[in-house]
N, C-alpha and C positions, 0 to 999 in steps of 0.2 A: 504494500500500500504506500505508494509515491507521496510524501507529506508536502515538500515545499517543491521550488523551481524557479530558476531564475530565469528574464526576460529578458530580451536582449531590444535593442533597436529596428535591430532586421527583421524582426518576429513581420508580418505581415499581416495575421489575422486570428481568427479562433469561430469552429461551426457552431457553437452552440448559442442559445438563444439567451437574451438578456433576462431578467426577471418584470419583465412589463410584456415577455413575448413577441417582441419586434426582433425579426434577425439584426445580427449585426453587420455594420458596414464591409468588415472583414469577412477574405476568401476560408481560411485553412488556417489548422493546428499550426505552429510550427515551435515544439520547446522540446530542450536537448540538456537543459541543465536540470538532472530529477535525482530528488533524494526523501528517500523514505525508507521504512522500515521493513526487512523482509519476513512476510508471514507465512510462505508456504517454499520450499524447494523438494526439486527431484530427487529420484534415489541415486543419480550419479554425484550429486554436485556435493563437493570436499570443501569446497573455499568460504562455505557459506552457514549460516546457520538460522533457523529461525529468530525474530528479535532484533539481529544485527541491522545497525544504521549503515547503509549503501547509499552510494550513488550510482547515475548512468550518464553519460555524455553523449556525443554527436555522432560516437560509430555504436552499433551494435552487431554487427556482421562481417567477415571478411572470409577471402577463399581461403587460407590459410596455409596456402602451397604457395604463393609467389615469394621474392625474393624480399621486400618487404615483411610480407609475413612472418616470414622466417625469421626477420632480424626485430621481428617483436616491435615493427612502425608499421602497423596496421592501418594504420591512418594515412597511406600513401599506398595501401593496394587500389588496383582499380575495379577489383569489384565488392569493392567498402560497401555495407547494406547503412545509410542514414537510418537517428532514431524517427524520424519524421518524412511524410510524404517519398515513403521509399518501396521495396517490396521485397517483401522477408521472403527467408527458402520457403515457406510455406505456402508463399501466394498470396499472401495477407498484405495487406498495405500497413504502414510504422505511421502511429500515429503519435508520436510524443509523449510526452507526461502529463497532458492537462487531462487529468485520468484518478480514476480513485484506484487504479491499480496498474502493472506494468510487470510484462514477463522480459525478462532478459537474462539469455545466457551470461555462466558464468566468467566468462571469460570477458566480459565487457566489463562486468560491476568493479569497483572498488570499494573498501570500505573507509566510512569516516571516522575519523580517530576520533579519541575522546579527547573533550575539552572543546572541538569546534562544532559548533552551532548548525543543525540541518539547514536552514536559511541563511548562514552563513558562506557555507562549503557551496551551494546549490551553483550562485557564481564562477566558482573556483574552475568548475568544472567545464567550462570553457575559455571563459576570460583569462583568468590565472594561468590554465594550462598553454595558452597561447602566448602567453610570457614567456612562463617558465622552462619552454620545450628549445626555443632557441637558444635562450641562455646556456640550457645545459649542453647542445650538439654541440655548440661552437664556445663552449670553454670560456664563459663569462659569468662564472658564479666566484670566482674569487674575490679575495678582499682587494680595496685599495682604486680599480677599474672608476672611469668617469662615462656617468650613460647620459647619455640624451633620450627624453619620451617627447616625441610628437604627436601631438594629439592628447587631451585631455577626456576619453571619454570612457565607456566602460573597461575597452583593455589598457588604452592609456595608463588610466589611475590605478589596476594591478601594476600595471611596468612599473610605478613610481615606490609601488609597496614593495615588490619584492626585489628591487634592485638597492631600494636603501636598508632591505632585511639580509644583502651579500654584504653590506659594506659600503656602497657604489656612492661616488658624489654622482646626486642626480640634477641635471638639467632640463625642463618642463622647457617648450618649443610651441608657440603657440601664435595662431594670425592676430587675436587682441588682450588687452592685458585684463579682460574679466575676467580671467579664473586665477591671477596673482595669488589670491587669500587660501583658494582653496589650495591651490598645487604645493604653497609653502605652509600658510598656519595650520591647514587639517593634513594634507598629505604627510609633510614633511621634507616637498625638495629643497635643495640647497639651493636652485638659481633658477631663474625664470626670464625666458626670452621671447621678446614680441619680433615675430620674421620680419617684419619689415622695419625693425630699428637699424640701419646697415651698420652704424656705431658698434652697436651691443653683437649684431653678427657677428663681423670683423675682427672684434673682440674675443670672440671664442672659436676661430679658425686655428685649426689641429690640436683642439683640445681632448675631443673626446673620443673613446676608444671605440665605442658603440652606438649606433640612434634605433628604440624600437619604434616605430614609424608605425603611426594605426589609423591616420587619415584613409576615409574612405572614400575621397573625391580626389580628383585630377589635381597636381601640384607637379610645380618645377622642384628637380633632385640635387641641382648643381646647391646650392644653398647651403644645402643639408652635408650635401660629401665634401666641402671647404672646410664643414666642420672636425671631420673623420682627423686621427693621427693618422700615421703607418699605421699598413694595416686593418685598417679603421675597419667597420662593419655597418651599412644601412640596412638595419632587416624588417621586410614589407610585411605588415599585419593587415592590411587593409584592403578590402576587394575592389578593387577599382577597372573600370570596364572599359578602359579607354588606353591608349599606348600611351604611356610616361617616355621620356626627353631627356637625354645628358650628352655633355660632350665629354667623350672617352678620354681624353687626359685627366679631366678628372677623377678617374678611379687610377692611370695608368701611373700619373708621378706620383701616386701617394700609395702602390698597389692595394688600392681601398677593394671593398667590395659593397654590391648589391645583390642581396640576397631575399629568399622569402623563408614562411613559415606557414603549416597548416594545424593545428590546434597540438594534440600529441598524442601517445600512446597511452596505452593502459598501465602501462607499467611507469610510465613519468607521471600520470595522473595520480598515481599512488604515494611516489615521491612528493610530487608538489606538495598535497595535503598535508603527510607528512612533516613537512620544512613547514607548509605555515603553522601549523597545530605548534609545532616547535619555535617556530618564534611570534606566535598573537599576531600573524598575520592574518585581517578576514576583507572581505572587499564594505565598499560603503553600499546600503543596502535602503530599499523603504518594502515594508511586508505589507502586501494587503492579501485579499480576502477576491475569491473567484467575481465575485460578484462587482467589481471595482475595473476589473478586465476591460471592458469598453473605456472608459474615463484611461485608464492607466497605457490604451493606444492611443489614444488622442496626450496624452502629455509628453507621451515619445515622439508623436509628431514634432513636437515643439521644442523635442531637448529638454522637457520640463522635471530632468531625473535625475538623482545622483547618488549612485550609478547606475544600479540594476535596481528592478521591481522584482519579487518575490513574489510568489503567487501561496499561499496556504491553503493547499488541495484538502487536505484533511482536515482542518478546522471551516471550509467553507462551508459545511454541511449540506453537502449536493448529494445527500439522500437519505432525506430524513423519514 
């Protein structure tokens, strides 16, 4: 029984009917971040136990023979089964967490360690792990490292938590300086940069060793890679549908790189948790209640969130 879930931006819609009985303006399910409580398991399954708090993220499926698979980045086979609008070996269509229940092999679940919050972790389990998974490939979890976050938004303000839970002096990268208060007083980063101050740019060319980059709209890159050292690292978090622009010296004199990232495996997913439970890492959250759902897409339209909305399946009381 799936209890919480976090909400993303992209979410797109939800079928179910409002409590006035008017559909909603929204197409489709679309949540990937589910944690709740497991009530029932098979007679194969070892990993698991009735009771235990789990989560599920954005894969539930994979062929488990390709070369990915293999190497336990399941999240980069190509016949990945999504937990949403996808179709399971069984013919069934994946309909997310907005569910007062949710079957998933074990091999997807992770458990939530004690001490973090179902509605806290519920986030984690996207956002965070779309942090966290680059960090670890490319060997940027040490102490001491200077990161850049672009973008201040739900994965942004993970980059900011778990890069200053490494150690990291963190630089917040932003088109205006509205979010100063947040990125420093509540976040925590050390510096905060408006792109278009060329001064304060200028100022921080070849300083930093990393930028997690989670803009999800069209942006010039050269900017960004003046800031990179040796070495440096721009890694893409953001889906963007349109061909981005650089001039190749600027990765070539500084052999920078530009790189991406797709959420991460089950086995980083377990880590992550992990590391945050270990250092009171959780994301900034607002909990409401199934019924709130409409109102809670309409203030994502607007940006009206900070960061993720949480959804409380089991206290909603959708079936009394």
């Amino acid at each position: 029984n799936m209890g919480s879930l976090g909400m993303e931006k992209t979410v797109t819609g939800w079928a179910a009917r409002d409590p006035s009985g008017i559909l909603s303006p929204y197409s489709y399910t679309l949540r990937h971040e589910v944690v709740g409580e497991v009530v029932e398991v098979g007679a194969e399954v070892s990993k698991f136990e009735v009771a235990d708090t789990v989560g599920a993220g954005v894969i539930v499926g994979c062929c488990r023979e390709c070369a990915p698979c293999k190497a336990d980045t399941e999240q980069y086979c190509n016949k990945k089964i999504w937990s949403y609008n996808d179709v399971y070996t069984d013919g069934k269509p994946t309909q997310g967490g907005f569910a007062s229940a949710m079957v998933v092999d074990q091999k997807f679940l992770v458990k939530i360690p004690p001490g973090l919050a179902p509605e806290q972790a519920a986030p984690l389990l996207c956002a965070g792990l779309t942090v966290y998974s680059p960090m670890k490939h490319f060997g940027l979890m040490g102490t001491g490292l200077r990161a850049g976050v672009l973008g201040l938004g739900g994965v942004g303000h993970m980059g900011v938590k778990l890069a200053k839970a490494m150690g990291h002096h963190v630089t917040v990268i932003s088109s205006s300086d509205k979010k100063r208060a947040e990125a420093v007083d509540h976040l925590g980063a050390d510096a905060y940069l408006v792109s278009s101050d060329e001064a304060g740019m200028a100022a921080a060319a070849d300083t930093l060793d990393y930028i997690i980059d989670t803009v999800p709209a069209f942006h010039p890159l050269e900017p960004y890679l003046s800031m990179l050292k040796l070495n440096g690292k721009l890694i893409l978090l953001g889906v963007i549908n349109q061909p981005l622009q650089f001039l190749t010296p600027m990765v070539m004199l500084g052999r920078k790189s530009i790189t991406g990232s797709f959420i991460g495996s089950v086995q980083e997913t377990q880590e992550m948790l992990e590391f945050c439970a270990a250092k009171g890492v959780t994301s900034m959250i607002e909990l409401v209640k199934m019924d709130y759902a409409n109102e809670a897409f309409k203030r994502l339209e607007r940006n009206d969130v900070r960061y993720r909305f949480v959804i409380d399946v089991a206290g909603s009381n959708l079936h009394p």
